[in-house]
C-alpha positions as CSV (number, residue, x, y, z in Angstrom):
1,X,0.0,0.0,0.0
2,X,1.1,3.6,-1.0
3,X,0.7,6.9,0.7
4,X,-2.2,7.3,-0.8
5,X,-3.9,3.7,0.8
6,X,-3.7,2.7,-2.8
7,X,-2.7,-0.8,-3.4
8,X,-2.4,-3.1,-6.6
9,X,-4.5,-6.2,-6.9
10,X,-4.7,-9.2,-9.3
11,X,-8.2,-9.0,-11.4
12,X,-8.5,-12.5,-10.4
13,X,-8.2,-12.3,-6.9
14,X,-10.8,-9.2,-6.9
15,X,-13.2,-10.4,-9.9
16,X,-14.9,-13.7,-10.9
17,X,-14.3,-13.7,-15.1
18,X,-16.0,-16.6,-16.7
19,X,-17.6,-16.7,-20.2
20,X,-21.1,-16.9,-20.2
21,X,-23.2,-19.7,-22.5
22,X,-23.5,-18.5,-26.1
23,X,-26.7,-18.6,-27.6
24,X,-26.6,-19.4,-31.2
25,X,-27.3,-16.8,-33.9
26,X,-31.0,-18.6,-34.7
27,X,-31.9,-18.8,-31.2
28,X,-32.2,-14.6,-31.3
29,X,-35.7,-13.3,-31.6
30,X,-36.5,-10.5,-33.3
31,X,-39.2,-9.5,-30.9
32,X,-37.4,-10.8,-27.7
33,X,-37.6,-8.8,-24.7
34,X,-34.4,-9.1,-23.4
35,X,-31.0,-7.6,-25.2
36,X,-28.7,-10.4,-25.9
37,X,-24.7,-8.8,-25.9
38,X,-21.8,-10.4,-27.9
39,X,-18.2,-9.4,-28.4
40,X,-19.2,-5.5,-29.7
41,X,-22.7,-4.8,-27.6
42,X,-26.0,-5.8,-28.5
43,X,-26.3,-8.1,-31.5
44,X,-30.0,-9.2,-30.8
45,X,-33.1,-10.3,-28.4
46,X,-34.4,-13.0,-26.5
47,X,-37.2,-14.1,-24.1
48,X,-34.6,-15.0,-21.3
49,X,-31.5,-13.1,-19.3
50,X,-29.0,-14.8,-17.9
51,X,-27.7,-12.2,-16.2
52,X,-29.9,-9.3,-13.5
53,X,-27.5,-6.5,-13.1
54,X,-25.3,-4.5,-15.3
55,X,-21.9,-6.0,-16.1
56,X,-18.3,-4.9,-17.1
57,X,-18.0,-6.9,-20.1
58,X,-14.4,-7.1,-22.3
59,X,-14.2,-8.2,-26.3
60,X,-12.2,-11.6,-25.9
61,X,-11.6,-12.5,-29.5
62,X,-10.6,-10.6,-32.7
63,X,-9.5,-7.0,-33.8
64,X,-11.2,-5.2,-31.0
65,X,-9.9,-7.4,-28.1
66,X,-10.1,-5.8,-25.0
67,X,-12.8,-3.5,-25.6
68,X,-14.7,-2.8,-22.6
69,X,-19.1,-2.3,-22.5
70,X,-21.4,-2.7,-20.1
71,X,-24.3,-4.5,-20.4
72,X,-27.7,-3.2,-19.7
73,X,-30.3,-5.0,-16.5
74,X,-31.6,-8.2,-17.6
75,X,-29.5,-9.1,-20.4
76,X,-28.2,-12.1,-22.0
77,X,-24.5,-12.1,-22.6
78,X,-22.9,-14.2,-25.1
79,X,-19.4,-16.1,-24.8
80,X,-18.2,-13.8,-26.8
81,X,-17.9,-11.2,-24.0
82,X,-16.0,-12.5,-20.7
83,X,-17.8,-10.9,-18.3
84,X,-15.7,-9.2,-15.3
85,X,-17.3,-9.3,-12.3
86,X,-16.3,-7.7,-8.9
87,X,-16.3,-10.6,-6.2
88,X,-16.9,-8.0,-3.0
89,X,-16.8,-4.4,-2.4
90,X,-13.3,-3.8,-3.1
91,X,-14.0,-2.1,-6.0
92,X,-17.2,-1.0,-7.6
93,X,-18.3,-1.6,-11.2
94,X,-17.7,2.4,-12.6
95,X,-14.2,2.4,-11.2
96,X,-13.6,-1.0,-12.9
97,X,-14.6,0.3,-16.2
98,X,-12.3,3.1,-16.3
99,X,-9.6,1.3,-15.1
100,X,-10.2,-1.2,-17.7
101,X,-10.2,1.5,-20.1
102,X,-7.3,2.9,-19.4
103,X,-4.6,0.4,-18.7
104,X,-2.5,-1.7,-22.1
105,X,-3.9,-4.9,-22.3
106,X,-1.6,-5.9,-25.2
107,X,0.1,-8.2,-22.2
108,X,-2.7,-10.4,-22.1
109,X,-3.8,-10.7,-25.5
110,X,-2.4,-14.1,-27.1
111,X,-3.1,-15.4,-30.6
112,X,-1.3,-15.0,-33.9
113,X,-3.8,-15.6,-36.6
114,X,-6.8,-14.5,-34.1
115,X,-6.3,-12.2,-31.2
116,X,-8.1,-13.3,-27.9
117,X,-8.1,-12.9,-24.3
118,X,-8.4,-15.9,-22.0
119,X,-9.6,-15.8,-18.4
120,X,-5.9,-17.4,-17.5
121,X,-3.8,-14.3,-19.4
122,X,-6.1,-12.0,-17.7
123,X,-6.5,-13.5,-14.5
124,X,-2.8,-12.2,-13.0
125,X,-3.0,-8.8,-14.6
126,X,-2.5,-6.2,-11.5
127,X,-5.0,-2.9,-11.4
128,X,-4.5,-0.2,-9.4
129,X,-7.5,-0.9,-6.0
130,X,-8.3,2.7,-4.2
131,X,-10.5,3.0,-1.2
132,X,-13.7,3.3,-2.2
133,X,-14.0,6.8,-1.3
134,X,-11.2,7.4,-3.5
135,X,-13.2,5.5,-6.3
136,X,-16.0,7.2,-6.4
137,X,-14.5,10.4,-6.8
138,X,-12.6,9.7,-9.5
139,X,-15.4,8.2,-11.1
140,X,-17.3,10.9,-10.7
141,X,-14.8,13.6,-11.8
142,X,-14.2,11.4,-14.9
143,X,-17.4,11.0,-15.6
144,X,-18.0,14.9,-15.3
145,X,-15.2,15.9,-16.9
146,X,-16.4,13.8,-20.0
147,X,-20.2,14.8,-19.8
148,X,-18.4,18.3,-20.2
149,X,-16.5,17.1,-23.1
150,X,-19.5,16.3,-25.0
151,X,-21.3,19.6,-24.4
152,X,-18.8,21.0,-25.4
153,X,-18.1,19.1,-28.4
154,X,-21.9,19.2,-29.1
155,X,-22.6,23.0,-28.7
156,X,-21.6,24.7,-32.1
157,X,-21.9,28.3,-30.0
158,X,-18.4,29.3,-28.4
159,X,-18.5,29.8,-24.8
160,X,-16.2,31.7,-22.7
161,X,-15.5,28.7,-20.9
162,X,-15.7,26.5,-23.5
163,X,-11.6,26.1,-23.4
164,X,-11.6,25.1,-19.8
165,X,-13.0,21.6,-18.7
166,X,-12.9,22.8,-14.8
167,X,-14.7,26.0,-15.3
168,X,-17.7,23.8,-16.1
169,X,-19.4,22.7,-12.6
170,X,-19.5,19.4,-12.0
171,X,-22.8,18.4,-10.2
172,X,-22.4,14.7,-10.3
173,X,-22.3,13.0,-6.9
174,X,-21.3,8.8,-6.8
175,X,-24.7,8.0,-5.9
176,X,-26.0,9.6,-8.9
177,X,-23.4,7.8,-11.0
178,X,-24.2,4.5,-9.7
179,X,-28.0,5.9,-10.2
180,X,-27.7,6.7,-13.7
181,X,-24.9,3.9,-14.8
182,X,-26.8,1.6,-13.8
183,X,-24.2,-0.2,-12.2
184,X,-23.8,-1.7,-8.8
185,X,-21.0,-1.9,-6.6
């Protein structure tokens, strides 16, 4: 542990990732209530889920490997996605995702003719584990900073703080992340 109370943890050893069943592509249903997720988000319905809460989700096989969603409530998610799943409250789902996000994954990614990620590559690969406290605000300075990026990139009227992300007020509180996102700790 750092000065900061930071300390670096194996995924493994601070989130169950397994590979869910894959449901075949003539099993989807075009009226299906439920979104069913592969590699790259949604890629159809179905009249089951297979999973209840929102998930980190990472691409394990081809060109976008290591691409990180998340999956919406009540969702099916294909083998295609290894989901990544926080075993207790050490860290919560948001933090995870922008950690994921942000870190080279090009250490776990095997394959020549096909690039994939495999639970056992991934497993060992350390992330940097805050307190909680410490997660949620970063989580909810990052995810102000880029709701401000968007506005700004959205609003084709200059502003005269358009040039500076912090002179934007960031209202955003954790609990309204976790609201919002969808996601659990």
């Amino acid at each position: 542990m750092n000065k900061h109370n930071w300390t670096y943890r194996k995924l493994g050893d601070i989130c169950d990732i397994y590979q869910p069943k894959t449901l075949s592509s003539n099993m989807l249903l075009p009226d299906g209530k439920y979104a069913v997720y592969g590699a790259n988000g949604i890629i159809g319905r179905y009249d089951k889920f297979n999973h209840e809460y929102s998930e980190v989700l990472m691409t394990c096989r081809g060109a976008t490997c290591g691409t990180i969603n998340v999956s919406e409530p009540f969702s099916w998610i294909n083998g295609n996605a290894m989901v990544i799943h926080p075993k207790n409250d050490d860290i919560t789902k948001p933090f995870l995702v922008y950690v994921l996000r942000g870190i080279d994954l090009s250490d776990v990614i095997t394959g020549a003719a096909q690039p994939q990620i495999t639970r056992q590559s991934l497993s060992p690969k350390k992330l940097p584990v805050p307190p909680i406290s410490a997660q949620e605000r970063i989580v909810a300075n990052l995810t102000c900073y880029r709701a401000s990026s968007r506005r700004r990139k959205n609003n084709s009227k200059p502003t005269t703080n358009s040039h500076n992300p912090s002179s934007t007020p960031c209202l955003a509180t954790p609990s309204t992340i976790l609201k919002d996102g969808k996601l659990k700790r």
